[in-house]
KOLDRENVO-711051 format. One record per residue (C-alpha): x, z negated, y; chain; residue in one letter; residue number from 1. Coordinates in steps of 0.05 Angstrom, whole numbers, plus 5000, padded with zeros to 4 digits. Each point is the difference from the previous one (the first is absolute). Example, Ala and Ser with C-alpha at 12.3 -4.5 7.8 and 13.67 -1.06 7.14 Angstrom:
// KOLDRENVO-711051
PT      x      z      y   kolkol   vopa   base
PT   5246   4844   4910        A      A      1
PT   5027   5013   5069        A      S      2
//
This chain:
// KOLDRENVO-711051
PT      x      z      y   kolkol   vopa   base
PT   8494   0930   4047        A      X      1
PT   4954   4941   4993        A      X      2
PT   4918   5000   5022        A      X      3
PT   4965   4939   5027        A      X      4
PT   4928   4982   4983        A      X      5
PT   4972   4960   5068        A      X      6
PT   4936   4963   4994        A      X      7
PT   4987   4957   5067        A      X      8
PT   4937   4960   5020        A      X      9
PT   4996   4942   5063        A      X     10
PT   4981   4929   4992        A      X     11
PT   4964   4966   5053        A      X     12
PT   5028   4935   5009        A      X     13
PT   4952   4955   4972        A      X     14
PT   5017   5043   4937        A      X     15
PT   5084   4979   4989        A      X     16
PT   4984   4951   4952        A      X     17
PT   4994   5050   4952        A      X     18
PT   5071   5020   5005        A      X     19
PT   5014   4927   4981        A      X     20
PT   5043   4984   4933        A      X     21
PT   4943   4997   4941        A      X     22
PT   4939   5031   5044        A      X     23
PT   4968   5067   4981        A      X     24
PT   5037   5052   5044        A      X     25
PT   5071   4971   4985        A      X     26
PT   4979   5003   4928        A      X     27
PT   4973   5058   4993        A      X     28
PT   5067   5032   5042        A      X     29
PT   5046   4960   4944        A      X     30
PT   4958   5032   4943        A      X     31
PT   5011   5065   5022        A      X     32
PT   5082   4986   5009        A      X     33
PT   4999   4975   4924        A      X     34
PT   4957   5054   4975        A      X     35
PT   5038   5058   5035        A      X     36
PT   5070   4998   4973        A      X     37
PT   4972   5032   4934        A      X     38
PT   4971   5066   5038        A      X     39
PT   5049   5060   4994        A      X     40
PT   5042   5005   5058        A      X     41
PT   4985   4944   5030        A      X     42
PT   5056   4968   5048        A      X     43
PT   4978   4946   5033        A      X     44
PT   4945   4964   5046        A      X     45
PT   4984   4958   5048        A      X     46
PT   4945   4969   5031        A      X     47
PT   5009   4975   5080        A      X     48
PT   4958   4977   5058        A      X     49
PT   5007   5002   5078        A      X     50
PT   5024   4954   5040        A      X     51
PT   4995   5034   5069        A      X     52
PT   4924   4989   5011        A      X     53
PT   4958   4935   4995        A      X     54
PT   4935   5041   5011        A      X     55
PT   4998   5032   4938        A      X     56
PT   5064   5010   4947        A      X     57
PT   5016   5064   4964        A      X     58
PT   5008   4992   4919        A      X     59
PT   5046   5052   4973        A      X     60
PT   5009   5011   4929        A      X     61
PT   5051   5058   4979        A      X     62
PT   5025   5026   4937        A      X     63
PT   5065   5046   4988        A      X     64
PT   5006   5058   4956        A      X     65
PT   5048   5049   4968        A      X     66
PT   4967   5061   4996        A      X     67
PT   4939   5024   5033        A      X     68
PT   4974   5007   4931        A      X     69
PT   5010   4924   4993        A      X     70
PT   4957   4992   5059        A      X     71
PT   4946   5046   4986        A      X     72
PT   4993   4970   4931        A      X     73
PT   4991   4932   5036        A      X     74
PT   4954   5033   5036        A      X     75
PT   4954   5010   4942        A      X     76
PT   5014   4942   4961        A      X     77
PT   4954   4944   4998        A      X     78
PT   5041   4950   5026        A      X     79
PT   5009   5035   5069        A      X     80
PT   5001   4951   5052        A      X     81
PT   4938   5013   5036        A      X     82
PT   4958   4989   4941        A      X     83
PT   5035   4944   4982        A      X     84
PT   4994   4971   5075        A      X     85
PT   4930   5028   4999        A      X     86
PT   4985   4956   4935        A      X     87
PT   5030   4936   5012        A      X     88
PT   5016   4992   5084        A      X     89
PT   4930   5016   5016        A      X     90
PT   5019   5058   5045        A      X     91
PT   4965   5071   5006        A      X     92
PT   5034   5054   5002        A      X     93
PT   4977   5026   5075        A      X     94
PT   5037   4942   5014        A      X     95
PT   5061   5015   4972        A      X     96
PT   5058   5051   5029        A      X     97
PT   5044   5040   4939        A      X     98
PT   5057   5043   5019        A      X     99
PT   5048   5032   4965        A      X    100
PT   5083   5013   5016        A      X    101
PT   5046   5038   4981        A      X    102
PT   5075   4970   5015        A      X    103
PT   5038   5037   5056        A      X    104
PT   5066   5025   4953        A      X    105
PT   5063   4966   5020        A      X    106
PT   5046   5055   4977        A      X    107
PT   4953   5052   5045        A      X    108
PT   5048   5046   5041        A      X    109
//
């Protein structure tokens, strides 16, 4: 079974050209997909955006695990995403949304 680490925050829209190629948010999202492949674990990640709202548009950023253990070390590393996104996107983190997933087992009776 694989675990998902969520972290979500909303962009008003005066704020999208951050997501643009070379501007901070869309860098500091690519950093974090270069720098995770070398966690133990790790899967894969992604980093999306809304399109379903012009008011305000929800940032996403998930990462995908092997082992819970892979997560919760995450967790407690230094490079988890919400410092990171803390650091460098200029975001708090009462602004930000983390959840975690398990994945619903295929094979399940």
């Amino acid at each position: 079974m694989a675990f998902i680490y969520e972290v979500s925050f909303y962009l008003d829209p005066d704020q999208l050209g951050n997501l643009q190629m070379g501007k901070s948010l869309e860098l500091v999202l690519s950093s974090l997909r270069a720098l995770l492949p070398d966690s133990p674990g790790y899967i894969m990640s992604r980093g999306i955006f809304s399109l379903d709202s012009i008011e305000r548009t929800r940032v996403v950023f998930y990462s995908v695990w092997d082992q819970w253990s892979d997560l919760e070390a995450h967790r407690q590393s230094g490079l988890m995403e919400t410092r990171v996104l803390e650091q460098f996107g200029n975001l708090r983190e009462k602004e930000m949304t983390i959840h975690i997933y398990g994945e619903i087992d295929p094979t399940f009776p």
